[in-house]
N, CA, C and O of each residue as an XYZ file, in Angstrom:
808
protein
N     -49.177    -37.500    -87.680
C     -48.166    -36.612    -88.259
C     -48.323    -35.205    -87.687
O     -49.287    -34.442    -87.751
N     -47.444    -35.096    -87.263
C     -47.278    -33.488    -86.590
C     -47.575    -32.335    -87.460
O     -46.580    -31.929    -88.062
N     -48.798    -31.619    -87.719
C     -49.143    -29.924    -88.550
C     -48.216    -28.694    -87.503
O     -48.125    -28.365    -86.320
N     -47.767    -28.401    -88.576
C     -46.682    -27.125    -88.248
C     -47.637    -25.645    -88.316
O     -47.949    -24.961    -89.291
N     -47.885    -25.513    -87.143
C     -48.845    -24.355    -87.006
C     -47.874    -22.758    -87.351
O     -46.806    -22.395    -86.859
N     -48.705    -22.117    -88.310
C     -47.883    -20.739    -88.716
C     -48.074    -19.866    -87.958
O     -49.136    -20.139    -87.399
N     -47.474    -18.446    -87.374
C     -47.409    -17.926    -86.288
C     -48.410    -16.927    -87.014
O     -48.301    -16.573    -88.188
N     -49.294    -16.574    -86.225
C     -49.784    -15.206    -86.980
C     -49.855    -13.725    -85.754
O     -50.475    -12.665    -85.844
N     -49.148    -14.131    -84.921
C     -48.815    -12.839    -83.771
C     -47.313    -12.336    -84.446
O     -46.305    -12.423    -83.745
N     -47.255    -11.977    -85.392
C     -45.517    -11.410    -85.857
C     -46.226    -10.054    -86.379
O     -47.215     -9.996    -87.109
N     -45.576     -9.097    -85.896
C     -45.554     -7.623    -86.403
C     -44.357     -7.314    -86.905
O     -43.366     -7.576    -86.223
N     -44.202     -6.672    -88.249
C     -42.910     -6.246    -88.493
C     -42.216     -5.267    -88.098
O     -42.792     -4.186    -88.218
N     -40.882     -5.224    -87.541
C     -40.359     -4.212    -87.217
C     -39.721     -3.386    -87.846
O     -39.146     -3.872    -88.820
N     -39.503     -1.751    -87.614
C     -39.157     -0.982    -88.590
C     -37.404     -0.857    -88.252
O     -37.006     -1.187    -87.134
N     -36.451     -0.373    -89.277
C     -35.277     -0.214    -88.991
C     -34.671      1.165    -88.831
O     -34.571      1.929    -89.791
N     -34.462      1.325    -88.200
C     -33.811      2.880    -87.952
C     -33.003      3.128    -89.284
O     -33.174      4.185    -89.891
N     -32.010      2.045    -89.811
C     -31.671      2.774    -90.942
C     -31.673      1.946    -92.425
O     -31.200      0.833    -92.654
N     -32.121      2.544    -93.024
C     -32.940      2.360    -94.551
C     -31.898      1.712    -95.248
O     -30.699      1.953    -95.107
N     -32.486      0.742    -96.134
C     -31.720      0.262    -97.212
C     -30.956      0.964    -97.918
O     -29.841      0.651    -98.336
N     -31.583      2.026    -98.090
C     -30.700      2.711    -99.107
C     -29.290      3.558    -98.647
O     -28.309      3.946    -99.281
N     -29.782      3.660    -96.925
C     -28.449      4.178    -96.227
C     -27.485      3.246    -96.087
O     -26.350      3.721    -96.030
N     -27.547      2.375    -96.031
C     -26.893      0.862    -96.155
C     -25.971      0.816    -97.164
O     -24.742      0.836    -97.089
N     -26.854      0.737    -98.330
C     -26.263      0.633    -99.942
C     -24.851      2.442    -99.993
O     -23.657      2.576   -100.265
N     -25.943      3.364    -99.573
C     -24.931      4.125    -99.450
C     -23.646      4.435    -98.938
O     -22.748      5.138    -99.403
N     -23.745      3.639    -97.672
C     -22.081      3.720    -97.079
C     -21.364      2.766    -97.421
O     -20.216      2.724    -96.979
N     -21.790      1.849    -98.206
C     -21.163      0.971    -99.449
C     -20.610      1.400   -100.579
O     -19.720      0.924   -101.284
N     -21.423      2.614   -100.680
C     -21.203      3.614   -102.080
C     -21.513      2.060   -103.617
O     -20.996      1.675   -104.665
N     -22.248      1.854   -103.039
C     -22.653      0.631   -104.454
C     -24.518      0.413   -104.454
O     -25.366      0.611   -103.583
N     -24.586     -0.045   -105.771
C     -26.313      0.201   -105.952
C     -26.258     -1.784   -105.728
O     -25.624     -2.487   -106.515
N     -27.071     -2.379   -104.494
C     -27.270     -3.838   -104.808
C     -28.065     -4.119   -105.352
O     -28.920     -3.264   -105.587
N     -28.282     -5.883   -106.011
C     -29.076     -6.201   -106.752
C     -29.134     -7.617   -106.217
O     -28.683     -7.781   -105.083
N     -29.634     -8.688   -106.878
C     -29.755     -9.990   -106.910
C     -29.193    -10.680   -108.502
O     -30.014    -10.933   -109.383
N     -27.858    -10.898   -108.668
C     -27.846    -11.732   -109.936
C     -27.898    -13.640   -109.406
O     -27.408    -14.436   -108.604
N     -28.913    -13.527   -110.596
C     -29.211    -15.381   -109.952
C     -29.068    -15.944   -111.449
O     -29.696    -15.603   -112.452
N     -27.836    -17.119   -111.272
C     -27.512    -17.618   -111.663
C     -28.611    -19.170   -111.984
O     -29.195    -19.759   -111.075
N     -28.660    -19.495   -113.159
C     -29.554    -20.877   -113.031
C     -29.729    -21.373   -114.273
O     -30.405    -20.885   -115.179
N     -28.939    -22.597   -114.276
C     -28.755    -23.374   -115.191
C     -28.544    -25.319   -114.899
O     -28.562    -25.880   -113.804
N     -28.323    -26.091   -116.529
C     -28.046    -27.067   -115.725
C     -26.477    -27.453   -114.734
O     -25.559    -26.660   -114.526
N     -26.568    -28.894   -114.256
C     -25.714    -29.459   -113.182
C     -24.390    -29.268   -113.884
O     -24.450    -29.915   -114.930
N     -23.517    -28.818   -113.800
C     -22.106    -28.738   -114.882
C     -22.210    -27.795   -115.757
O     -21.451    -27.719   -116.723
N     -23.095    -27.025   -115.538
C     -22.862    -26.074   -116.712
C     -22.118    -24.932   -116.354
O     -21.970    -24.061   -117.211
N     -21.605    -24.779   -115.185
C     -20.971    -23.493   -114.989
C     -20.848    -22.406   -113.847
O     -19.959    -21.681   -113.402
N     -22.487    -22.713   -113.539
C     -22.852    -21.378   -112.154
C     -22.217    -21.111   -111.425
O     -22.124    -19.937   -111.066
N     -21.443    -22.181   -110.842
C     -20.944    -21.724   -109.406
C     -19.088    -21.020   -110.261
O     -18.621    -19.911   -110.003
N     -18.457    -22.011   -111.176
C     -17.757    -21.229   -111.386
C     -17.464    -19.978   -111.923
O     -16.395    -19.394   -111.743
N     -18.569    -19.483   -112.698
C     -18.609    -18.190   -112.850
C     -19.217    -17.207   -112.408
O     -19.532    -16.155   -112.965
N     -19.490    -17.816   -110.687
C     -20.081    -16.407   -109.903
C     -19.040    -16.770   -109.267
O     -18.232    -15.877   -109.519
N     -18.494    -17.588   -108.533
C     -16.944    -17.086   -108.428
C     -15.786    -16.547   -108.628
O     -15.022    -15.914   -107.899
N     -15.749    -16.897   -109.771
C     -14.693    -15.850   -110.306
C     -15.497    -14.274   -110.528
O     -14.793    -13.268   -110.444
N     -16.632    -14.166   -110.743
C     -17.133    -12.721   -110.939
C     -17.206    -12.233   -109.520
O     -17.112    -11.011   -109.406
N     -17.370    -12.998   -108.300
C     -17.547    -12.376   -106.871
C     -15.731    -11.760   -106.653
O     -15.463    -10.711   -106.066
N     -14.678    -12.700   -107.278
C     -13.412    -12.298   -107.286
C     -12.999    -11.018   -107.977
O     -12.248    -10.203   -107.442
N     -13.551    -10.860   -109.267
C     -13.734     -9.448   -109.664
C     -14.253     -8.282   -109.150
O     -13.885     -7.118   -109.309
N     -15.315     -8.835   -108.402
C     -15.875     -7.818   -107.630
C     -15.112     -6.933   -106.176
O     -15.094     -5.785   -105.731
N     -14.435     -8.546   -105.756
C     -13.678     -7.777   -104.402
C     -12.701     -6.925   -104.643
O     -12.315     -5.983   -103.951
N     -12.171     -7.458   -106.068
C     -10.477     -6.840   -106.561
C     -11.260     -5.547   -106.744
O     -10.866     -4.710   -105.932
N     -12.471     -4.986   -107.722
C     -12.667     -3.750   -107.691
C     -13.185     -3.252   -106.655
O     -13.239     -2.024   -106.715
N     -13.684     -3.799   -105.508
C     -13.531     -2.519   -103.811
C     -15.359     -2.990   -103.601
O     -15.993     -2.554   -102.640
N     -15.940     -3.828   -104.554
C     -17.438     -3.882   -104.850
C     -17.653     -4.370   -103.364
O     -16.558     -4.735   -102.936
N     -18.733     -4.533   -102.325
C     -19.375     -5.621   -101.243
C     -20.140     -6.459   -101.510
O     -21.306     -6.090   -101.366
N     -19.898     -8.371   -102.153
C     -20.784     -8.788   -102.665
C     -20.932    -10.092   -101.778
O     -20.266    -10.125   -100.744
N     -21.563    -10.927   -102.018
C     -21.999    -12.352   -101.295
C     -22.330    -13.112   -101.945
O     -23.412    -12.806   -102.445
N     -21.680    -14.770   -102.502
C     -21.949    -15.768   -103.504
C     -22.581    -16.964   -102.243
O     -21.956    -17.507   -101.331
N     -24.457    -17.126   -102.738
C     -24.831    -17.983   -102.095
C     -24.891    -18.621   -103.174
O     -25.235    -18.151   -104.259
N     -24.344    -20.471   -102.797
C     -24.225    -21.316   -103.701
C     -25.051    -22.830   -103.187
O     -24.925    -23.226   -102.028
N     -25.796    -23.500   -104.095
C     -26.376    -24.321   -104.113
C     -26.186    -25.435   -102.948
O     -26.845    -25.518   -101.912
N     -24.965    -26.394   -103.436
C     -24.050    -27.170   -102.180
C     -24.785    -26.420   -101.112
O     -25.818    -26.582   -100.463
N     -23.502    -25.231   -101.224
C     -23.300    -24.749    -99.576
C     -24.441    -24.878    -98.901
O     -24.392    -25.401    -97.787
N     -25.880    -24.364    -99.515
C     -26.480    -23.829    -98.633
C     -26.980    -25.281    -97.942
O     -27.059    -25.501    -96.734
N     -27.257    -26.095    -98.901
C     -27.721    -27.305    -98.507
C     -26.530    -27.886    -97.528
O     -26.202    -28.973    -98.003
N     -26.044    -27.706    -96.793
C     -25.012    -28.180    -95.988
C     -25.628    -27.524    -94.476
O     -25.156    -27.997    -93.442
N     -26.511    -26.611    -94.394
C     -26.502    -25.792    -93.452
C     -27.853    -25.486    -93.779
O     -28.617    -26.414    -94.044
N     -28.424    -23.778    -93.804
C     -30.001    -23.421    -94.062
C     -31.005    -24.324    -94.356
O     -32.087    -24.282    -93.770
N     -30.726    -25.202    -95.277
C     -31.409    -26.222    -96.526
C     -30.983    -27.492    -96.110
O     -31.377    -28.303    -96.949
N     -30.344    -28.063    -95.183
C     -30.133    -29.659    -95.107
C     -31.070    -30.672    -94.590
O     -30.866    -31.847    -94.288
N     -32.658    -29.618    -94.535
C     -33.368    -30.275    -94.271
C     -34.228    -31.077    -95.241
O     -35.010    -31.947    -94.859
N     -33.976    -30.616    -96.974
C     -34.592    -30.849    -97.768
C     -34.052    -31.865    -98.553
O     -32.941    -32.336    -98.309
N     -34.705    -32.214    -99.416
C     -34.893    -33.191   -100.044
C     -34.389    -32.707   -101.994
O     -33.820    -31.706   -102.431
N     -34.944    -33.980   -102.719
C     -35.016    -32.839   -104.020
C     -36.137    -33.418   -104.954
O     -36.066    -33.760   -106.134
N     -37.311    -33.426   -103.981
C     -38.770    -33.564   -104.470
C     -39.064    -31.952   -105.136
O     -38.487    -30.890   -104.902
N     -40.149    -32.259   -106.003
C     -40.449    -30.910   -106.480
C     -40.885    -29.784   -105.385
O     -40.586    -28.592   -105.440
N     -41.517    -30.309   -104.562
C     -42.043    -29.420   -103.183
C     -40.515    -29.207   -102.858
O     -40.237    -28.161   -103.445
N     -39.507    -29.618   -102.290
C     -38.571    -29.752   -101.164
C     -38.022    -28.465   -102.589
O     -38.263    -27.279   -102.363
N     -37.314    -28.853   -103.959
C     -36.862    -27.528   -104.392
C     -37.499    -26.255   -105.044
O     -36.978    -25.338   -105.680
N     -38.981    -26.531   -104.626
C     -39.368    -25.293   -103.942
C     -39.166    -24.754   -103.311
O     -38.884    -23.561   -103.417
N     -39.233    -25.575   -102.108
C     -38.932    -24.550   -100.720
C     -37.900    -24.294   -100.687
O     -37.600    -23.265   -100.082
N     -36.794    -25.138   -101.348
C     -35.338    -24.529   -101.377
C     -35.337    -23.229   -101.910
O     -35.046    -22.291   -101.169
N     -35.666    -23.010   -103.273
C     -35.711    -21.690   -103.858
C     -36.268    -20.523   -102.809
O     -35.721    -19.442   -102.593
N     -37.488    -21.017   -102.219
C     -38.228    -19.977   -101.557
C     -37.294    -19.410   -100.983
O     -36.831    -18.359   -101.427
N     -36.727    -20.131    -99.629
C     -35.819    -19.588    -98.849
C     -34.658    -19.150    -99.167
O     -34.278    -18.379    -98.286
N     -33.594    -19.306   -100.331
C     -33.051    -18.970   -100.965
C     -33.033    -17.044   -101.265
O     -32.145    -16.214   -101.070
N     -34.323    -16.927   -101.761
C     -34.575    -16.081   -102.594
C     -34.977    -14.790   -101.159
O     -34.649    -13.607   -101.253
N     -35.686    -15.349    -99.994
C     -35.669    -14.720    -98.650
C     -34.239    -14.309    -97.847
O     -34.108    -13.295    -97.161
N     -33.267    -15.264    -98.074
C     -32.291    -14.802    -97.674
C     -31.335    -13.519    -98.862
O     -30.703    -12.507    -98.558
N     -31.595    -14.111   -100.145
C     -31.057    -12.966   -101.074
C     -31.086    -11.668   -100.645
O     -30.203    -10.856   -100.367
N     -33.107    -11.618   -100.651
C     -33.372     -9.976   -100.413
C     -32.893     -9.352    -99.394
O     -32.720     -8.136    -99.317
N     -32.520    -10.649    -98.074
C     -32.366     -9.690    -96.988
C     -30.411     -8.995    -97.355
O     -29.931     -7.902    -97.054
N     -29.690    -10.308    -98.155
C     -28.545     -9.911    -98.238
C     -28.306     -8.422    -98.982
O     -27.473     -7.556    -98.713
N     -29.683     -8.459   -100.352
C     -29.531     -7.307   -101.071
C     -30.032     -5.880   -100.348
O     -29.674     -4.861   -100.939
N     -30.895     -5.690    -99.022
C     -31.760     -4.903    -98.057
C     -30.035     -4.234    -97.688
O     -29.720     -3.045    -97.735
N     -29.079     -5.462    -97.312
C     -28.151     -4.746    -96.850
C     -26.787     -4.126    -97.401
O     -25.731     -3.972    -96.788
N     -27.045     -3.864    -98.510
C     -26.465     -2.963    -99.464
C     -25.281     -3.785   -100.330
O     -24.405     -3.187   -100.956
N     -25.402     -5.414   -100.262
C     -24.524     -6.557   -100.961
C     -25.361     -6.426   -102.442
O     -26.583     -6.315   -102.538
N     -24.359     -6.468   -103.604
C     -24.406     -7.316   -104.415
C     -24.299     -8.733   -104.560
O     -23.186     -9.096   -104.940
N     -25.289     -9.800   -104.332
C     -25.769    -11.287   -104.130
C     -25.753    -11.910   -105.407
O     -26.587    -11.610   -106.261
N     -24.911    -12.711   -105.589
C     -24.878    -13.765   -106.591
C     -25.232    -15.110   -105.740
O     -24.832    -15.575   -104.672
N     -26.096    -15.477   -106.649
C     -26.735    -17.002   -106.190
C     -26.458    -18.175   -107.538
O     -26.799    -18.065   -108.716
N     -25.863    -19.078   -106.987
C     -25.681    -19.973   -108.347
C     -26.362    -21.405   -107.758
O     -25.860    -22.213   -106.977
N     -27.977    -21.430   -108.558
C     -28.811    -22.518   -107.872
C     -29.273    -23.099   -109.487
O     -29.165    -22.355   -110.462
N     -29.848    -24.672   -109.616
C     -30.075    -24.902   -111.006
C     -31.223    -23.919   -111.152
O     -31.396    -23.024   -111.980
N     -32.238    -24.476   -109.744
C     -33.251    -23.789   -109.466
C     -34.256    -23.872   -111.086
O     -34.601    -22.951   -111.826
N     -34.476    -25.212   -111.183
C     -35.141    -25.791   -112.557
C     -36.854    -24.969   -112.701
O     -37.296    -24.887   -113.847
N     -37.426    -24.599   -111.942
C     -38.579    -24.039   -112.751
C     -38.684    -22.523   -112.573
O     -38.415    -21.702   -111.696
N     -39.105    -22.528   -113.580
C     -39.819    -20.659   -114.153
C     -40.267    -19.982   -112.861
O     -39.818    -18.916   -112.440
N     -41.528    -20.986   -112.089
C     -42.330    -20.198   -111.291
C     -41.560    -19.347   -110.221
O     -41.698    -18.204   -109.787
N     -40.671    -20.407   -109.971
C     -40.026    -20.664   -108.641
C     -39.282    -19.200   -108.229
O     -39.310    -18.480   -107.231
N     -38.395    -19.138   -109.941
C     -37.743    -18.002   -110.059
C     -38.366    -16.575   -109.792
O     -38.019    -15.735   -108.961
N     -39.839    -16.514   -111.144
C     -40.493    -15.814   -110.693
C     -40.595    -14.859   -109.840
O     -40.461    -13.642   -109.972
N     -40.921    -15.711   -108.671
C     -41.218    -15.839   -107.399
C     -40.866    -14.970   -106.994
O     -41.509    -13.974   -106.662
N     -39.086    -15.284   -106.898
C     -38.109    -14.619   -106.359
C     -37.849    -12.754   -106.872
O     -37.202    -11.869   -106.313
N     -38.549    -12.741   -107.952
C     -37.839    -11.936   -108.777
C     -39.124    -10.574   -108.225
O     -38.931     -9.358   -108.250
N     -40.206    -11.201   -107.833
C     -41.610    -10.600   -107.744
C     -41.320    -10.229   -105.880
O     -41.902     -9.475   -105.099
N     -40.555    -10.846   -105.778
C     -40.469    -10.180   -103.945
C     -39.183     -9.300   -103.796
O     -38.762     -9.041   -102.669
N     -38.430     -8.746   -105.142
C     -37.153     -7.962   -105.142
C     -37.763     -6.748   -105.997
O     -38.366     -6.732   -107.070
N     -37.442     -5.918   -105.264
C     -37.504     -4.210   -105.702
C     -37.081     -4.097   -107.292
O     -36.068     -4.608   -107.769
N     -38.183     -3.227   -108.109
C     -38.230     -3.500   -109.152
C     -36.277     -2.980   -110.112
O     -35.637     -1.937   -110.242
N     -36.143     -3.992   -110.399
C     -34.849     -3.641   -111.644
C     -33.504     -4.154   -110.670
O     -32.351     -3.898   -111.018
N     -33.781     -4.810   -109.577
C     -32.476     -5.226   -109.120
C     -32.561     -6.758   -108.614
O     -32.015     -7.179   -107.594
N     -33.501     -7.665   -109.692
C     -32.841     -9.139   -110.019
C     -32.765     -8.902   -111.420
O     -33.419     -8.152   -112.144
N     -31.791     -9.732   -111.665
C     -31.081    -10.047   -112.930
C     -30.947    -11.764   -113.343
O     -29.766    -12.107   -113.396
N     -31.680    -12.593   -113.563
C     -31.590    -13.293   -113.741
C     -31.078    -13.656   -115.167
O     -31.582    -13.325   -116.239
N     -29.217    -14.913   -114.795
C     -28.584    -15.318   -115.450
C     -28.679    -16.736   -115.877
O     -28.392    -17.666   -115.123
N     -29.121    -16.898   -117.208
C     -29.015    -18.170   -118.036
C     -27.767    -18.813   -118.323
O     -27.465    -18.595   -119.496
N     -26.787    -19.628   -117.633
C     -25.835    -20.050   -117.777
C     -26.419    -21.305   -118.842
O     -27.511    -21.847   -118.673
N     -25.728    -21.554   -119.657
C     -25.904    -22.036   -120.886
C     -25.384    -23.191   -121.320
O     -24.815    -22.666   -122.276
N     -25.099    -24.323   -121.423
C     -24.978    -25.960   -121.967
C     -26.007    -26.832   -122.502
O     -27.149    -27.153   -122.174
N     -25.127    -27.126   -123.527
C     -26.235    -28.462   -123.915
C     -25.856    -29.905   -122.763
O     -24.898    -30.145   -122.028
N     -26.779    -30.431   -122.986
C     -26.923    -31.284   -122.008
C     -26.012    -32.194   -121.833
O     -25.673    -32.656   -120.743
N     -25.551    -32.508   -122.971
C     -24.311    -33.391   -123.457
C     -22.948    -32.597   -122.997
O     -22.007    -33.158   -122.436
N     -22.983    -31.530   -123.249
C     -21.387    -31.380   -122.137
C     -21.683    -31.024   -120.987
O     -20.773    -31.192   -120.175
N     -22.840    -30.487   -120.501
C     -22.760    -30.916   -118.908
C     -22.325    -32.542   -118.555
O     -21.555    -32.726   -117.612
N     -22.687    -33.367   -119.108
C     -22.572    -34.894   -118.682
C     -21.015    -34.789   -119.097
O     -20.378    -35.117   -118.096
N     -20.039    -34.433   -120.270
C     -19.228    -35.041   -120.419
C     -18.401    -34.078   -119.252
O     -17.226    -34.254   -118.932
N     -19.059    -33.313   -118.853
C     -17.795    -32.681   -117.493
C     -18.069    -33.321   -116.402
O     -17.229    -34.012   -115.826
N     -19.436    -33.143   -115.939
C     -19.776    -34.161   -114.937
C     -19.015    -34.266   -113.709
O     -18.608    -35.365   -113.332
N     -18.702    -32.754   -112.782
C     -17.369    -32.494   -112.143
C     -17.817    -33.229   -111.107
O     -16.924    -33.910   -110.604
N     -19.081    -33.360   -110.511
C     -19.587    -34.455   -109.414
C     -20.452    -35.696   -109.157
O     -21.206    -36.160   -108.302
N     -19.779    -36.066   -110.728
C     -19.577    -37.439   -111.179
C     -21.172    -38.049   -110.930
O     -21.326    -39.225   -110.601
N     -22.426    -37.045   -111.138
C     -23.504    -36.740   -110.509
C     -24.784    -37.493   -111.784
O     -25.867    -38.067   -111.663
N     -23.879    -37.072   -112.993
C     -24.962    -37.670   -113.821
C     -24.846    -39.221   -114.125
O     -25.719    -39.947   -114.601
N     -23.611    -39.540   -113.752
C     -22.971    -40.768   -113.976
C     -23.912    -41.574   -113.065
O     -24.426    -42.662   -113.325
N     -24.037    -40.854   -111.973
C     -24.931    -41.618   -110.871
C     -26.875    -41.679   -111.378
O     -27.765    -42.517   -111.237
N     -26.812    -40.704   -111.811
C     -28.482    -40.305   -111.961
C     -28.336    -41.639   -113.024
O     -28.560    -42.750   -112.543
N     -28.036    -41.555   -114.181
C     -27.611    -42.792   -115.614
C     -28.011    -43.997   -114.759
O     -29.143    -44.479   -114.725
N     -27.344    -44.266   -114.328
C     -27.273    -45.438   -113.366
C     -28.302    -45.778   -112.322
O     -28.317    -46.826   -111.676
N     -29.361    -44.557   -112.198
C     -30.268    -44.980   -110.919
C     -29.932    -44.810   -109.489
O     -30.693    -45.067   -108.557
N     -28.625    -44.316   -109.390
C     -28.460    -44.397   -107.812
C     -28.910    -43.402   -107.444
O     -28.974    -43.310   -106.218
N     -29.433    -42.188   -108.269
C     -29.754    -40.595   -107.438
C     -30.696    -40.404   -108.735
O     -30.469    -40.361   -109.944
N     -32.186    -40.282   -107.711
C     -33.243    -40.051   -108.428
C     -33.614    -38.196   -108.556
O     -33.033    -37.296   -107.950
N     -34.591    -38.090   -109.404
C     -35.015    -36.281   -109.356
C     -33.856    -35.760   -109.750
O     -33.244    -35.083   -108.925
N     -33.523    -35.874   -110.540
C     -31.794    -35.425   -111.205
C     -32.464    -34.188   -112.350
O     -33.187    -34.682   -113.215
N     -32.313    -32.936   -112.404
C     -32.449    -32.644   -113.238
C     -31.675    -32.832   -114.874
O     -30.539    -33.123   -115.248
N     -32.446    -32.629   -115.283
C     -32.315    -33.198   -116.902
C     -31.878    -34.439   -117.366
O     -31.222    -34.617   -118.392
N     -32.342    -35.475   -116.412
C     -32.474    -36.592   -116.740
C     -33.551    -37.254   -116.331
O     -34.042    -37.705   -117.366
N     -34.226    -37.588   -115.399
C     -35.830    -37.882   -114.725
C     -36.291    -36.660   -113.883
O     -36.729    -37.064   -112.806
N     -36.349    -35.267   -113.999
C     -36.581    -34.066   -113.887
C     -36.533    -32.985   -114.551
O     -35.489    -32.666   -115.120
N     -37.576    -32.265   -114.605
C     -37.127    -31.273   -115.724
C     -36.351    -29.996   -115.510
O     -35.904    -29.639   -114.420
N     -36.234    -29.356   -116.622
C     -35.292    -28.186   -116.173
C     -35.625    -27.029   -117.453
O     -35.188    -26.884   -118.594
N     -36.856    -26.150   -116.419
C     -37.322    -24.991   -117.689
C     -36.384    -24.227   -117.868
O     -36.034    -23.503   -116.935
N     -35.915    -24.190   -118.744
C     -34.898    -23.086   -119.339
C     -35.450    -21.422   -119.446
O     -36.502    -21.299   -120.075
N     -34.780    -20.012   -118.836
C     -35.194    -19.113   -119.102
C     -35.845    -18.439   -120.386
O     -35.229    -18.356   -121.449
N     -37.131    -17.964   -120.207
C     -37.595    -17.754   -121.454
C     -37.208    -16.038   -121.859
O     -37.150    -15.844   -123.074
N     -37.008    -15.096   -121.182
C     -37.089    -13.523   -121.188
C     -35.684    -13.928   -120.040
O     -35.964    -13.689   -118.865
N     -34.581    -14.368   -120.227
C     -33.165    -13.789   -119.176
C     -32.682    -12.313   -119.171
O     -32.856    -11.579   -120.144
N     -32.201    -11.999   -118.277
C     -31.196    -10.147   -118.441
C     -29.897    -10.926   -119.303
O     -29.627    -10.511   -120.430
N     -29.421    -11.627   -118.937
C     -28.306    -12.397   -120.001
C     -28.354    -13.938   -119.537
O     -28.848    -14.696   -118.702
N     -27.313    -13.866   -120.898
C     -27.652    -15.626   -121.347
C     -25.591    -15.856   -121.399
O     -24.876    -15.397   -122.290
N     -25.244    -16.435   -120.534
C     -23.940    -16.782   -120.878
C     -23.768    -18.406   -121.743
O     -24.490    -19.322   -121.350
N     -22.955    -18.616   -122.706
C     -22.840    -19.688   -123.355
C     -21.599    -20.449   -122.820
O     -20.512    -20.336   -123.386
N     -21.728    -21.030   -121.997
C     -20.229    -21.921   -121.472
C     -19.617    -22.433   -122.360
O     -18.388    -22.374   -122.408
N     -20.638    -23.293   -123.614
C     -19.961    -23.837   -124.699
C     -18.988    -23.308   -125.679
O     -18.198    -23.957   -126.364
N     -19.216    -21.693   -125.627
C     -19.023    -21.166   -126.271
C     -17.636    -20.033   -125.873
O     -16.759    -19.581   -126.608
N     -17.896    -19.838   -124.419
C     -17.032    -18.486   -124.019
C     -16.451    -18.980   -122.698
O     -17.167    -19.686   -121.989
N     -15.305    -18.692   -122.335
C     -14.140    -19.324   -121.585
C     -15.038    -18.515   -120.296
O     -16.068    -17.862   -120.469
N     -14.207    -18.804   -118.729
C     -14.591    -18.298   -117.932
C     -14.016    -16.782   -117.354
O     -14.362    -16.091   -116.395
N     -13.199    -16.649   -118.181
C     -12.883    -15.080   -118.216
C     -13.690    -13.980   -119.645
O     -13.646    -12.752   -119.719
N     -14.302    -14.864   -120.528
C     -14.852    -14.057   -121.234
C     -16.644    -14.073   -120.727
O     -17.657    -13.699   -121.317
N     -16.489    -14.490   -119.812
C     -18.182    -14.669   -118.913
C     -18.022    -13.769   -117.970
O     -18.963    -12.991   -117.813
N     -17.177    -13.660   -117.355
C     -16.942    -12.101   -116.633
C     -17.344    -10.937   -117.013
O     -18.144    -10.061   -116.680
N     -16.606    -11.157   -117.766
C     -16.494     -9.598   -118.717
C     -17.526     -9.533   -119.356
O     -17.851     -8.358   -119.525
N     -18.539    -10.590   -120.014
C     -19.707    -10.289   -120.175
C     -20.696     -9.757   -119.036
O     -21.772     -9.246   -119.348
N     -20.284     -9.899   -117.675
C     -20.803    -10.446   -116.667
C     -21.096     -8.413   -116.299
O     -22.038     -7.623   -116.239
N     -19.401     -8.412   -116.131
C     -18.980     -6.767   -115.998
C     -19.613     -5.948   -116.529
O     -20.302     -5.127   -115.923
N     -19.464     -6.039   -118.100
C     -20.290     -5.272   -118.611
C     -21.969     -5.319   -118.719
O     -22.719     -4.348   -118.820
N     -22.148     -6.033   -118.694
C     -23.981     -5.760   -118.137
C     -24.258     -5.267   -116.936
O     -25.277     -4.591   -116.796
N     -23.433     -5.508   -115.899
C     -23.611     -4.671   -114.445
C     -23.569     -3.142   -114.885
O     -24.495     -2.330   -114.870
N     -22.296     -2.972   -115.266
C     -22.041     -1.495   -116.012
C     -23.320     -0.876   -116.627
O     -23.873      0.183   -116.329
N     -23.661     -1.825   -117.585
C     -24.863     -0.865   -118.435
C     -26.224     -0.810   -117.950
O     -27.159     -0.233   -118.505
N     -26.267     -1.687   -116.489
C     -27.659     -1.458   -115.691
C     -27.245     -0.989   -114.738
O     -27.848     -1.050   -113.667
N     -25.986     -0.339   -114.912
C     -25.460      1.036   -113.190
C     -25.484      0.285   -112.258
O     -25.890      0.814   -111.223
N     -25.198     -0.810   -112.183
C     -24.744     -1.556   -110.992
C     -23.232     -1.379   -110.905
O     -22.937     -1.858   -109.810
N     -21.960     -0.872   -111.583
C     -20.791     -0.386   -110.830
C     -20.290      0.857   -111.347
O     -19.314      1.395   -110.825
């Protein structure tokens, strides 16, 4: 089996111009909001429609989404606990560099454990991740089931499924907690809005 030797001749290079000059000719403060919840519960549609709010108000933002990335960056992985590790890892590497360049980054990943998140949150400049608890009970994720995904896990054809033969730690300390069950996808916005607002993100 082939060992993947790590490079250790890399020096980092410096940038002539600073993050914060970046963010400035944006005239916007970036952050990282990361979305993470279960399969159907919501993420991707309500960082979409909030990335749509964002363009209508003049904001510069970037929605990396779960799928996608795995189509491309990530199609090398799997969805062993290692493999969505490393998904997150890299994930959370491409965030910072999106947030370095003066984007507001929405990421909508289930991204099932604590650490993982952590992680992410511990390699972003202090007060600009925001990690979002998109919110379902487990039972209406299944009865939406938009990629007919749990139907399959039920059945055995797709193993490591979260919240069915995988687990899925739920945020313990979130910046917010949206309730899908509870609040339409225009009143998740506006929850969405106003917490950006009151942490001077617009």
């Amino acid at each position: 089996m082939e060992t993947t030797v790590k490079a250790t001749n890399v020096v980092w290079h410096p940038h002539h111009v600073s993050r914060e000059e970046r963010a400035a000719q944006k005239k916007q403060k970036p952050c990282v909001i990361w979305f993470t919840g279960l399969s159907g519960a919501g993420k991707s549609t309500i960082a979409n429609a909030l990335e749509g709010e964002l363009y209508r108000r003049g904001y510069h933002s970037y929605l990396l989404d779960g799928d996608n990335i795995r189509h491309g960056l990530n199609k090398d992985l799997g969805f062993s606990d290692a493999d969505r590790v490393e998904n997150i890892r890299r994930i959370g590497e491409v965030a910072k560099l999106f947030a370095d360049a003066g984007l507001i980054v929405l990421t909508a990943f289930i991204s099932p454990f604590r650490a993982d998140r952590e992680m992410i949150r511990k390699i972003m400049p202090p007060g600009e991740f925001f990690e979002v608890y998109v919110h379902a009970p487990l039972d209406l994720c299944e009865s939406r089931d938009p990629k007919g995904l749990y139907k399959k896990a039920r059945a055995g054809q797709i193993k490591n499924f979260t919240g069915i033969d995988s687990p899925y730690e739920a945020p313990e300390n979130p910046e917010l907690t949206i309730n899908t069950g509870e609040l339409t996808v225009e009143q998740s916005v506006q929850k969405l809005l106003a917490f950006l607002k009151e942490r001077g993100r617009l």
